[in-house]
VEXROPA-118282 format. One record per residue (C-alpha): chain; x, y, z; residue number from 1. Coordinates in steps of 0.1 Angstrom, whole numbers, plus 2048, in hexadecimal, padded with zeros to 3 digits. Layout:
- A	X	Y	Z	NUM $
...
END
This chain:
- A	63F	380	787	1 $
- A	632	361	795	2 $
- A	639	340	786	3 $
- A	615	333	782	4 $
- A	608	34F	76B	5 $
- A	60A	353	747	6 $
- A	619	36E	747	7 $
- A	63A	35E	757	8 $
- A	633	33E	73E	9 $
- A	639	352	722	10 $
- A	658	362	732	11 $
- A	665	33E	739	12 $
- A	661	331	718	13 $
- A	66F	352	709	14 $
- A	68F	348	71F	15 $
- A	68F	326	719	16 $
- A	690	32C	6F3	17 $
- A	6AC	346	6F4	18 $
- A	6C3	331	70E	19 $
- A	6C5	30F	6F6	20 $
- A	6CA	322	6D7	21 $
- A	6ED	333	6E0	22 $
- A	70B	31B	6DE	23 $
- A	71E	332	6F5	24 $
- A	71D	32D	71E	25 $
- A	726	34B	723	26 $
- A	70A	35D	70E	27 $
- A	6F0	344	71E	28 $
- A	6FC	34B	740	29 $
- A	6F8	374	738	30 $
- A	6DC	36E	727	31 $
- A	6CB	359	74B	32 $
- A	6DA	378	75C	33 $
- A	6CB	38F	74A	34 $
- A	6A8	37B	74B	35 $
- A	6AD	379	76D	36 $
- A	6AB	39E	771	37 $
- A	690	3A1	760	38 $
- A	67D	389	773	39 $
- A	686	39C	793	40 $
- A	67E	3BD	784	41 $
- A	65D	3B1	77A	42 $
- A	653	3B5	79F	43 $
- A	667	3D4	7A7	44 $
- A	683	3E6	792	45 $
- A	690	3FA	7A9	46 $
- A	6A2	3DE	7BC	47 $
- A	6B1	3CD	7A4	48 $
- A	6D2	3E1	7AC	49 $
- A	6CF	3D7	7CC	50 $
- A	6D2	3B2	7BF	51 $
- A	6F1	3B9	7AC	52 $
- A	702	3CE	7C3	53 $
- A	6FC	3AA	7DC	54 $
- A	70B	396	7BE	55 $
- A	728	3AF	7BC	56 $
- A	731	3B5	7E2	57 $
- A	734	38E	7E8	58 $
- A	747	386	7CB	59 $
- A	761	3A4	7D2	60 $
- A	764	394	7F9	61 $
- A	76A	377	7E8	62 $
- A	780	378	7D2	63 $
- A	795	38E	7EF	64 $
- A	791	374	807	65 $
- A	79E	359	7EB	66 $
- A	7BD	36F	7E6	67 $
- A	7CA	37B	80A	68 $
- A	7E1	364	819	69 $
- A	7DC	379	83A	70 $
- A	7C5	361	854	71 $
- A	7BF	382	869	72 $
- A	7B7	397	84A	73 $
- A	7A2	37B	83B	74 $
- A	78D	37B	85B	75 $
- A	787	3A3	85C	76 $
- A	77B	39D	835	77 $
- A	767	385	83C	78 $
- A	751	395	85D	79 $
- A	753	3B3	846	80 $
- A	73E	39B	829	81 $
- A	725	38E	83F	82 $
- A	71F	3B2	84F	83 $
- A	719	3BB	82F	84 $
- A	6FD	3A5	829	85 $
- A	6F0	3A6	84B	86 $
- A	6EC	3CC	84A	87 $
- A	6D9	3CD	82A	88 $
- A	6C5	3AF	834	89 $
- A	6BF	3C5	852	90 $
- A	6B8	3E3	847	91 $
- A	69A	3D8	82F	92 $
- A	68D	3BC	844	93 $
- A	690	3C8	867	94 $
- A	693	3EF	867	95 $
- A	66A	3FA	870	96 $
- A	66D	3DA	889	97 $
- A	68A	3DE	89A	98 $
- A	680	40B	89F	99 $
- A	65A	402	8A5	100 $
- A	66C	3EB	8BF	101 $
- A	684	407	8D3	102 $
- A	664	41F	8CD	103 $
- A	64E	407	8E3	104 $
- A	669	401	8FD	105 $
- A	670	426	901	106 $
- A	64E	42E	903	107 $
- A	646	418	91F	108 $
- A	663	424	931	109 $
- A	653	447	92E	110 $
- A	66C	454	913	111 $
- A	655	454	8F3	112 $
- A	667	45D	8D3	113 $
- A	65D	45F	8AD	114 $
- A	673	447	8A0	115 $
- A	67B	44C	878	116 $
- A	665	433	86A	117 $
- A	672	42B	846	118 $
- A	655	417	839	119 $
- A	673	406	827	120 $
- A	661	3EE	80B	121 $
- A	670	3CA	810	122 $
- A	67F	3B9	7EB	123 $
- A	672	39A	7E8	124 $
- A	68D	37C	7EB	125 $
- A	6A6	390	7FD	126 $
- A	6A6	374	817	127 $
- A	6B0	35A	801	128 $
- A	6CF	36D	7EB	129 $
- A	6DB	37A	809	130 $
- A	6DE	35C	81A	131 $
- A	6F0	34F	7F8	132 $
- A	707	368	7F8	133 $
- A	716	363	81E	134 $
- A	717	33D	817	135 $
- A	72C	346	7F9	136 $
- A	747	35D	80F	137 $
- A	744	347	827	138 $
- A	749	328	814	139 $
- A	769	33C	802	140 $
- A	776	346	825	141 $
- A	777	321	82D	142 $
- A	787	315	80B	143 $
- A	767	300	802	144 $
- A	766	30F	7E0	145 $
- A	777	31D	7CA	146 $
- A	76D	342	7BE	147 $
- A	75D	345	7A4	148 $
- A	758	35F	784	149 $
- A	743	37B	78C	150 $
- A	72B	372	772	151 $
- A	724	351	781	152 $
- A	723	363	7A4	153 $
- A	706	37C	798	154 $
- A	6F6	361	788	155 $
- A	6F8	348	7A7	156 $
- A	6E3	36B	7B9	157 $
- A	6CC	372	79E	158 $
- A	6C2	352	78F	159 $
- A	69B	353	78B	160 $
- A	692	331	793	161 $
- A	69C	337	7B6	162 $
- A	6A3	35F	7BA	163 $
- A	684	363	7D0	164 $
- A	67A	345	7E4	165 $
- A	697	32D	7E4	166 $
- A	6A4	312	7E4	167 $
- A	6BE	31F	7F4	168 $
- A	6DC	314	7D5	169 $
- A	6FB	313	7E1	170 $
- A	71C	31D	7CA	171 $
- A	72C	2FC	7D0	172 $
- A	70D	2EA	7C0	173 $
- A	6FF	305	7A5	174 $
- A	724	318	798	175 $
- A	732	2F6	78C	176 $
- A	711	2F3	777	177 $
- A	716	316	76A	178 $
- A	737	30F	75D	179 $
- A	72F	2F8	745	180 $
- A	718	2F7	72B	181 $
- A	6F4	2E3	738	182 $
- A	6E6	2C6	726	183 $
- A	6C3	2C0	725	184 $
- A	6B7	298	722	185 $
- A	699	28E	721	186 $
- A	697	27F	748	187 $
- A	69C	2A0	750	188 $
- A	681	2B3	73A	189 $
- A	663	296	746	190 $
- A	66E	298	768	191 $
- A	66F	2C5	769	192 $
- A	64A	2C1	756	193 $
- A	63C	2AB	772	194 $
- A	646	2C1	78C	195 $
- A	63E	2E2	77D	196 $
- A	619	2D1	777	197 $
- A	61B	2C4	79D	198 $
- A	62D	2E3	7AC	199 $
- A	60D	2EF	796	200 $
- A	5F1	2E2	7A2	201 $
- A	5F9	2E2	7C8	202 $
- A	600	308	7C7	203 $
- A	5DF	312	7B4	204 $
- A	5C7	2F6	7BE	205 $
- A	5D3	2EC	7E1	206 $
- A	5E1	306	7ED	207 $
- A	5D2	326	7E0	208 $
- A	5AF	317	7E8	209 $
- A	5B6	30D	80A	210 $
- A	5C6	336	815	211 $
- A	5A8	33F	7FE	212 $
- A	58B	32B	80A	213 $
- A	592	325	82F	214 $
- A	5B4	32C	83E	215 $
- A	5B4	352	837	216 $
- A	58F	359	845	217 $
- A	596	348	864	218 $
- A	5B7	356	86C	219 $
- A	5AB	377	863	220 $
- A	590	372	87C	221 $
- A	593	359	892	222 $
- A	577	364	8AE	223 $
- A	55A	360	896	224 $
- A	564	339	88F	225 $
- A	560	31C	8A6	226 $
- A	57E	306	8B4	227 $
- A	57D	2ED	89B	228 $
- A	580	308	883	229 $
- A	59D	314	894	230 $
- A	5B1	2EE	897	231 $
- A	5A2	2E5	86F	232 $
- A	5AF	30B	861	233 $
- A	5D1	303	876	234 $
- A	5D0	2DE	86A	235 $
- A	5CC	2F1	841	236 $
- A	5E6	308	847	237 $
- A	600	2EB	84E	238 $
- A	5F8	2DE	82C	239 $
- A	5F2	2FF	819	240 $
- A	616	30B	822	241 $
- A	622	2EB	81A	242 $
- A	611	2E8	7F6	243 $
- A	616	30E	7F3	244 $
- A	63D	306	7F8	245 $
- A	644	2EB	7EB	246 $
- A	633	2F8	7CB	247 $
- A	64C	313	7C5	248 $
- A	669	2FB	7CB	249 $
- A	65A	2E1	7B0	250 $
- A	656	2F9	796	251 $
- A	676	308	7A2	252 $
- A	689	2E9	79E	253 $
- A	676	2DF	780	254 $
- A	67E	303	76D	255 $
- A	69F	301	775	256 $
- A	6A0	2DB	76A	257 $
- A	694	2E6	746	258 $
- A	6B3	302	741	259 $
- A	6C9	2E5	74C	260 $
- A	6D0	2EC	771	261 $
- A	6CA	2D2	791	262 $
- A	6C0	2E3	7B3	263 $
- A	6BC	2D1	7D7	264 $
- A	69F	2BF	7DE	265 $
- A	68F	2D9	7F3	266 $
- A	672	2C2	808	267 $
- A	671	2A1	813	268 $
- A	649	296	822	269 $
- A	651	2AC	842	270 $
- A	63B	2A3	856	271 $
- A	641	27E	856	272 $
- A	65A	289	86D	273 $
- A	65C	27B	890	274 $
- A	66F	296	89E	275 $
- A	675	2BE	89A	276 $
- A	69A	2B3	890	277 $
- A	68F	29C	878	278 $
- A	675	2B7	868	279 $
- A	68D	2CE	861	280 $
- A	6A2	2B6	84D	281 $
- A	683	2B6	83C	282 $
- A	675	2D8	837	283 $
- A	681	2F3	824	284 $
- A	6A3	2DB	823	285 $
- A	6BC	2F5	812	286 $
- A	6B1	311	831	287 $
- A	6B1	2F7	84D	288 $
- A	6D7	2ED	83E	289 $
- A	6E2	311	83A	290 $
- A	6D6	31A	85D	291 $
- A	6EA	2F8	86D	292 $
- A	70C	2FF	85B	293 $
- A	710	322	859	294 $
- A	6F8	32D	877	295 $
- A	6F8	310	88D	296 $
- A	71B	303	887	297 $
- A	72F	321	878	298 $
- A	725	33C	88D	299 $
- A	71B	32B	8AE	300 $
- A	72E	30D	8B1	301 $
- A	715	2F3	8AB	302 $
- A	71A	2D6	8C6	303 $
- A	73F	2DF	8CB	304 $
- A	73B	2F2	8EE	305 $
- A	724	2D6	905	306 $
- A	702	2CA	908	307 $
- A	6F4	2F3	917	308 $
- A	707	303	8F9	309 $
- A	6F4	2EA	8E0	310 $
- A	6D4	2F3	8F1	311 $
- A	6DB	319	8EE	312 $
- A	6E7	315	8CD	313 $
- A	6C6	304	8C1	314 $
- A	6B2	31B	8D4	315 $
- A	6C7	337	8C0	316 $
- A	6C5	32D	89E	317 $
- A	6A2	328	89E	318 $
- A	69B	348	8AE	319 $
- A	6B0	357	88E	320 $
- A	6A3	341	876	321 $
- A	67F	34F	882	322 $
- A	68B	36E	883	323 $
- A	696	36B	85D	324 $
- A	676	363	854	325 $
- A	668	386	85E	326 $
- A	668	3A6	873	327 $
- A	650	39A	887	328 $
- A	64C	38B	8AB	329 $
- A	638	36F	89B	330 $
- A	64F	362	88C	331 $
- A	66C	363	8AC	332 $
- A	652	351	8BA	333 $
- A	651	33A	8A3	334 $
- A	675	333	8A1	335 $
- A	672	32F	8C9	336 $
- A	65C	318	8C7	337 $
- A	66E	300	8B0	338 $
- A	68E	309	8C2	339 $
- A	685	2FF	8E9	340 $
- A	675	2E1	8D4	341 $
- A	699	2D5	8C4	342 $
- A	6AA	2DB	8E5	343 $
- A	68F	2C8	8FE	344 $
- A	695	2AE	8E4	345 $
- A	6BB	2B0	8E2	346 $
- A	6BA	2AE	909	347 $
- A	6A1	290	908	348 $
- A	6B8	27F	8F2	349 $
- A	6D6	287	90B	350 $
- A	6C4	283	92B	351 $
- A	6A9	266	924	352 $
- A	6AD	249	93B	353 $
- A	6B7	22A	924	354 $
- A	69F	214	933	355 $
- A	681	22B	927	356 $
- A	670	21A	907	357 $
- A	66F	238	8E9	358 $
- A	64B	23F	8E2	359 $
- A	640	22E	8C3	360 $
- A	646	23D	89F	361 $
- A	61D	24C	8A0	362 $
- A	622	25C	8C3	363 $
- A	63F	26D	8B8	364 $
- A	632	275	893	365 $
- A	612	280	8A2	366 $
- A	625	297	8C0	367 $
- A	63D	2A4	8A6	368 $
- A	621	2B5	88D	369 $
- A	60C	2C8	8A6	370 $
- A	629	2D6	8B2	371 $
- A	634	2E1	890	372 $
- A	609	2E6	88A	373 $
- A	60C	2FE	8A7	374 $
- A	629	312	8A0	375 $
- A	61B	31A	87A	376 $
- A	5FC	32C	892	377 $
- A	618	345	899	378 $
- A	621	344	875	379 $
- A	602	34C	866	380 $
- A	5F3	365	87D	381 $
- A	5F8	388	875	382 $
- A	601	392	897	383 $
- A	60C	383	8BD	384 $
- A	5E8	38F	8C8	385 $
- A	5DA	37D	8AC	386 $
- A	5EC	35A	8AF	387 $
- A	5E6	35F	8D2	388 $
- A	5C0	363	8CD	389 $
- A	5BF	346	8B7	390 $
- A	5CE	334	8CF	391 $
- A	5B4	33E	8EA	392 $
- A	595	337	8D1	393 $
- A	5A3	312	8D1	394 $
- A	5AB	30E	8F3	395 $
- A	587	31A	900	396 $
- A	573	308	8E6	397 $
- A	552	312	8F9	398 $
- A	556	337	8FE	399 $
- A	550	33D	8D7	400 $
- A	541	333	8BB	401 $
- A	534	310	8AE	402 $
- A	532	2FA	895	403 $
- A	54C	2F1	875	404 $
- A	54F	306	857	405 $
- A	565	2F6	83E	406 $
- A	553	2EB	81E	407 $
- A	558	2CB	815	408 $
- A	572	2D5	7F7	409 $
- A	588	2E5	811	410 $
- A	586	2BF	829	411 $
- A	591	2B4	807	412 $
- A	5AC	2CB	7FA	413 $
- A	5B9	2C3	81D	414 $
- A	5B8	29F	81E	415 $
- A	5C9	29D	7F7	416 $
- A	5E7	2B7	803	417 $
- A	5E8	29F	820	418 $
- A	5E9	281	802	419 $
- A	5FF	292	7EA	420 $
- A	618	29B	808	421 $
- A	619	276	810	422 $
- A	620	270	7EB	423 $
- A	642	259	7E6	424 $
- A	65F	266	7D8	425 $
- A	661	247	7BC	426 $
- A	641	24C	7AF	427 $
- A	649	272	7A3	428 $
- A	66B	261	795	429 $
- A	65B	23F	784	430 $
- A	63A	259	773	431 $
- A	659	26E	76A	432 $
- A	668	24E	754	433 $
- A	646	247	748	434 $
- A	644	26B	737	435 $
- A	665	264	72F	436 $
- A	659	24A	712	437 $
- A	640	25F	700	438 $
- A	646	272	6DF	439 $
- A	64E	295	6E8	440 $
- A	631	2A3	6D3	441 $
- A	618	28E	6EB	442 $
- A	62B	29D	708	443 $
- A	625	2BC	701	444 $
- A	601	2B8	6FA	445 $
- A	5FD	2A6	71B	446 $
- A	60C	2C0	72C	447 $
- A	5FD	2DC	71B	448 $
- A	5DA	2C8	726	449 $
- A	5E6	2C7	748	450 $
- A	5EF	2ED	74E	451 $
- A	5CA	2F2	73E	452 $
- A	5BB	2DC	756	453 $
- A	5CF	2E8	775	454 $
- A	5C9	30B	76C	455 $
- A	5A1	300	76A	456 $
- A	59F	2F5	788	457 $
- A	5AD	314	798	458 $
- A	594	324	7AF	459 $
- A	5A0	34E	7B7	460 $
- A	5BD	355	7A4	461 $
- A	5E1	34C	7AE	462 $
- A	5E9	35A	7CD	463 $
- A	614	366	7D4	464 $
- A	625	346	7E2	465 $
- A	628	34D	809	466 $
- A	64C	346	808	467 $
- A	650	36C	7F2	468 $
- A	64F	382	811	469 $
- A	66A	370	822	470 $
END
């Protein structure tokens, strides 16, 4: 079911209606739960199960490790919970990989096998409430939280605003909310309508258009299309991921905002960043702080062990935070790429000789976005050959084609995802207080108007957010 069709509209407003008309919390939060379920089963029944037996697994580790007094006992628990998870993260996301893997190595060592190949069919959002239910164990392990009731828990898991492509919503910030009865003001309705409209229009007119119109023909074939091709499509698929995104999260923080529920800011205008550090406290925010204190810091000892371990320990996380993001070399790439970026940086920063000027603010913003620019190359393309045929196509821009292909809608659906990235923070807070004033019958006719219009200017249909497959 995704969020910008009617079909999922009507679902919403059929929630909506039934959550603020019970006085009981508890009835609203079963009633979510069982919404939530629904949502998930829309796409695929048969793993719904799976999602509760997550919910249920983490909250029984848990509530054991809240209870055992025993540190060595505690510990066992506790690599016992997050084996748990791993293994059936593994076993959906990285089963074919990891035997198509051993079959090529044995084969080119002469000792050709057929390998089981389970086909196994990947639920969407598995990612994301996996990774909620380690920080949870973890987070209990540590005595951060408190454990929670085990309606709360499989609500935290299956919550629809952000069961299948984030935020990633920790317990500390989303059970607290859960245990009291939400209030909904006014601030919050305007400011949940103008980013459900925004989250809106940059998923079906920006980004749709773009994969639609431009990025997806030229990845899909990159020898038949000059250089410039090449460097605009790469150029379009920084913003298309970005409005793609950054969509989901607006509408996500904006549904959730209209039940009564406050998630992370999830994107900050990443690439104003002047350095791969600073874009990931910019991009995907919630995943770049999961990896860092439960990745980075938790499991590998962040800083703790010298300036080699923090390089190794970068270079790590990234690898497994591109690995996270599919069964695909690609994507390790990708996280490799990012990784030896943070650590030649971390290394500049400790080995620069003081009397060096920093290159200006541009130089640096300019530096930092191709390298992001290039690693999404590796992101997009369907395969290592591809990426690195792509790759070759610009690199040679005489041995193929000519010319520039993009119509002038797609130089401008670039240039406005360019402009609406850009955007201020205050001015999507002082609009919000604007809305704020009107009569409520006018908002609802403006925003009726709005969906109408949005929905007009859609070009092919709505397209699944990238971020589902993850």
């Amino acid at each position: 079911m995704l969020f910008p069709t009617l079909t999922f509209g009507v679902f919403f407003l059929v929630v909506f209606a039934m959550v603020w008309s019970v006085r009981s919390n508890e009835w609203r939060k079963l009633l979510l739960l069982v919404a939530s379920w629904v949502f998930y089963g829309a796409w695929d029944w048969r793993f719904v199960p799976l999602l509760i037996f997550s919910a249920l697994m983490n909250w029984a580790v848990a509530a054991g490790l809240a209870s055992d007094r025993f540190a060595g006992r505690r510990k066992l628990l506790l690599l016992c919970g997050v084996a748990a998870n791993l293994i059936i993260l593994g076993f959906f996301k990285y089963f074919d990989f990891f035997t198509e893997q051993v079959g090529a190595t044995l084969a080119a060592i002469g000792f050709e096998r057929d390998l089981p190949m389970l086909r196994v069919i990947l639920p969407i959002g598995i990612s994301f409430f996996t990774f909620q239910g380690i920080s949870y164990v973890v987070d209990i392990y540590r005595r951060r939280v408190q454990p929670a009731a085990l309606l709360d828990i499989l609500l935290l898991m299956s919550f629809f605003p952000h069961l299948v492509a984030g935020p990633i919503v920790r317990a500390a910030d989303l059970v607290p909310q859960f245990q009291s009865r939400p209030k909904l003001d006014r601030s919050m309705v305007s400011m949940a309508l103008l980013l459900i409209v925004w989250g809106l229009f940059k998923k079906t007119v920006i980004a749709s258009e773009l994969a639609v119109g431009f990025v997806d023909p030229v990845f899909a074939d990159p020898a038949s299309h000059s250089a410039l091709d090449l460097v605009f499509a790469a150029y379009g698929y920084a913003v298309q991921i970005y409005c793609d995104f950054s969509a989901y999260t607006d509408m996500a923080i904006g549904l959730a905002a209209l039940l009564g529920y406050r998630f992370p800011r999830n994107f900050d205008q990443p690439y104003r960043a002047t350095s791969l550090q600073e874009f990931w406290r910019r991009w995907h925010i919630t995943l770049s702080q999961w990896l860092r204190d439960y990745l980075y810091i938790e499991a590998l000892g962040g800083s703790r062990a010298g300036k080699v371990a923090t390089y190794r320990n970068l270079m790590v996380t990234m690898l497994l935070g591109g690995l996270w993001h599919g069964a695909s070399w690609t994507f390790i790439i990708w996280g490799g790429l990012h990784g030896g970026a943070l650590a030649v940086e971390r290394f500049w920063t400790d080995h620069a000789p003081k009397h060096w000027p920093p290159l200006p603010i541009w130089a640096r913003l300019l530096v930092t976005f191709h390298v992001v620019v290039l690693g999404w190359i590796f992101f997009r393309a369907a395969s290592f050959a591809d990426a690195m045929a792509y790759l070759g196509g610009i690199l040679n821009p005489l041995g193929g084609p000519s010319g520039f292909t993009a119509s002038p809608l797609i130089v401008l659906l670039v240039g406005l995802g360019l402009a609406i990235h850009a955007t201020p923070t205050r001015w999507m807070g002082g609009i919000a207080m604007r809305i704020r004033a009107f009569p409520a019958p006018l908002v609802g006719v403006g925003l009726a108007t709005l969906i109408l219009v949005v929905d007009a200017m859609r070009f092919e249909g709505v397209a699944p957010f990238i971020y589902y497959r993850f």
